[in-house]
C-alpha positions as CSV (number, residue, x, y, z in Angstrom):
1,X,19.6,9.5,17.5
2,X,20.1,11.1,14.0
3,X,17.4,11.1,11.4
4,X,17.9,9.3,8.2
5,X,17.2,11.9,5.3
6,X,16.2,10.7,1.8
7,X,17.8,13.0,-0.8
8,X,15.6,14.6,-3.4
9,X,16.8,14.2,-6.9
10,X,16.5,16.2,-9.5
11,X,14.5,14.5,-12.7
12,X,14.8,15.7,-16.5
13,X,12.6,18.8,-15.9
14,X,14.1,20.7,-13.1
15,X,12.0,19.1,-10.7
16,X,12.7,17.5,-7.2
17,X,11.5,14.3,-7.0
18,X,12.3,10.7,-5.3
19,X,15.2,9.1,-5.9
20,X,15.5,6.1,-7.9
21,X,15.5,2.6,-6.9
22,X,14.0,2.7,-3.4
23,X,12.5,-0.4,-1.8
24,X,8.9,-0.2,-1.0
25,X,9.8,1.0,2.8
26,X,11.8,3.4,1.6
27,X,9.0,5.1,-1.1
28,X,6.8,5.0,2.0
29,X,9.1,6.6,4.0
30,X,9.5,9.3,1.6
31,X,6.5,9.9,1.2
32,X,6.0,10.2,5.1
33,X,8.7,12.4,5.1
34,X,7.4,15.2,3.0
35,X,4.0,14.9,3.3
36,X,3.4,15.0,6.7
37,X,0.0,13.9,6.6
38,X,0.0,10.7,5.2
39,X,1.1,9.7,8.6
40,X,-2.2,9.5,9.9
41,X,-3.9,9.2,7.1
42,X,-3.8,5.8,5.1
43,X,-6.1,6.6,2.3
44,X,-3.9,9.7,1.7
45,X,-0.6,7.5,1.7
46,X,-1.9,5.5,-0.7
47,X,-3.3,8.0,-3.2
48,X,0.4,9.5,-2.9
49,X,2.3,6.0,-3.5
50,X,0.2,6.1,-6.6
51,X,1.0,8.9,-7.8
52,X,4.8,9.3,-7.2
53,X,5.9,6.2,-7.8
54,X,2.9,4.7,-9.8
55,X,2.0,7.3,-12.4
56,X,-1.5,7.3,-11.5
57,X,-1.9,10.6,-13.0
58,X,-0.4,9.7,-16.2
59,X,-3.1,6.9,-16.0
60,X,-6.1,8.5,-15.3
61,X,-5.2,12.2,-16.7
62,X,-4.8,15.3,-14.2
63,X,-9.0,15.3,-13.8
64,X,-9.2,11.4,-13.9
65,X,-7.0,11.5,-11.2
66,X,-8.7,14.4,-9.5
67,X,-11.6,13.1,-9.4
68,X,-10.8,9.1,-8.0
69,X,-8.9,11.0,-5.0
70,X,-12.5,12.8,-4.2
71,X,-13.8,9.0,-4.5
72,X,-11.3,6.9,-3.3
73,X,-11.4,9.3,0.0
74,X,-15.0,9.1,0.5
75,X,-15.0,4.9,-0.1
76,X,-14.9,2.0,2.1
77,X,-11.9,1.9,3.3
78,X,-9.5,-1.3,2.1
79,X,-8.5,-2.1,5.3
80,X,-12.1,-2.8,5.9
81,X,-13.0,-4.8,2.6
82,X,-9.7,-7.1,3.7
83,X,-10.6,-7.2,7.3
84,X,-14.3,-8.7,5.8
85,X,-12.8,-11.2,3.4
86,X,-10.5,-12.7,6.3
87,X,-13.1,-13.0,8.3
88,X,-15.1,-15.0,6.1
89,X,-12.5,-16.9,4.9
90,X,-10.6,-17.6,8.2
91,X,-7.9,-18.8,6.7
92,X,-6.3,-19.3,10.8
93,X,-8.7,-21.3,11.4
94,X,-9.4,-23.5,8.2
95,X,-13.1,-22.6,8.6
96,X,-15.0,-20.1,6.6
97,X,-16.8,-20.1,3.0
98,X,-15.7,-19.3,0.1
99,X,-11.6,-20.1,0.1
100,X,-9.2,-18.9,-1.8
101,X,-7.6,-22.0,-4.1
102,X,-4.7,-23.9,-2.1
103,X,-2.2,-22.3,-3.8
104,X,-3.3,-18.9,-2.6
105,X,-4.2,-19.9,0.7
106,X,-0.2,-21.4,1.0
107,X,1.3,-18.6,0.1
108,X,-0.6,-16.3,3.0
109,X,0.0,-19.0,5.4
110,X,3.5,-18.8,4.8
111,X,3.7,-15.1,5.3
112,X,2.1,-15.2,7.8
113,X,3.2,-17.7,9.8
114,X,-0.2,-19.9,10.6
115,X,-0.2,-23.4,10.3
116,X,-0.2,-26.3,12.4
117,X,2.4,-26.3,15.5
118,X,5.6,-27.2,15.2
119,X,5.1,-26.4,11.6
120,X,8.4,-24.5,11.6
């Protein structure tokens, strides 16, 4: 099996940096790629999406920035916060409090798939 390779390009300063006009997969491949451990990591995989292909440094200024990675790693994790707000919404289910407005809760069905059988 041969390994697809994303090509670095170089930008306006010299530098080596992602290509232009990859998909979402493909900036998380990349990132994968060259920073090995955002494979395990998915706080770390996030802070990098930001900041390559996001500009979160330009946002928050190089100690902004530093300083939100020391938080964001030490934070509840967003999986988790999602994970709780399914839960009480149960959304599969049509139980639950607190529900997103029927336009919202639509649109996640559809991705998802849920709905009554022979829905499709």
């Amino acid at each position: 099996m041969t390994e697809h390779k994303i090509p670095y390009q170089i930008n306006l300063f010299g530098d080596a940096g992602p290509p232009a006009g990859l998909n979402r997969d493909e900036k998380v491949a990349y990132i994968m790629e060259h920073w090995p451990e955002t494979r395990n990591d998915d706080r770390l995989l996030m802070l990098r999406f930001w900041t390559e292909f996001d500009s979160l440094d330009e946002v928050l200024g190089e100690e902004g920035a530093r300083r939100f990675r020391a938080w964001f790693l030490k934070a509840t994790h967003p999986e988790t916060i999602r994970r709780g707000r399914a839960n009480v919404q149960k959304l599969r289910h049509g139980g639950g409090s607190l529900q997103p407005n029927a336009r919202e809760a639509g649109r996640r069905r559809a991705l998802d798939g849920a709905g009554p059988p022979g829905r499709w």
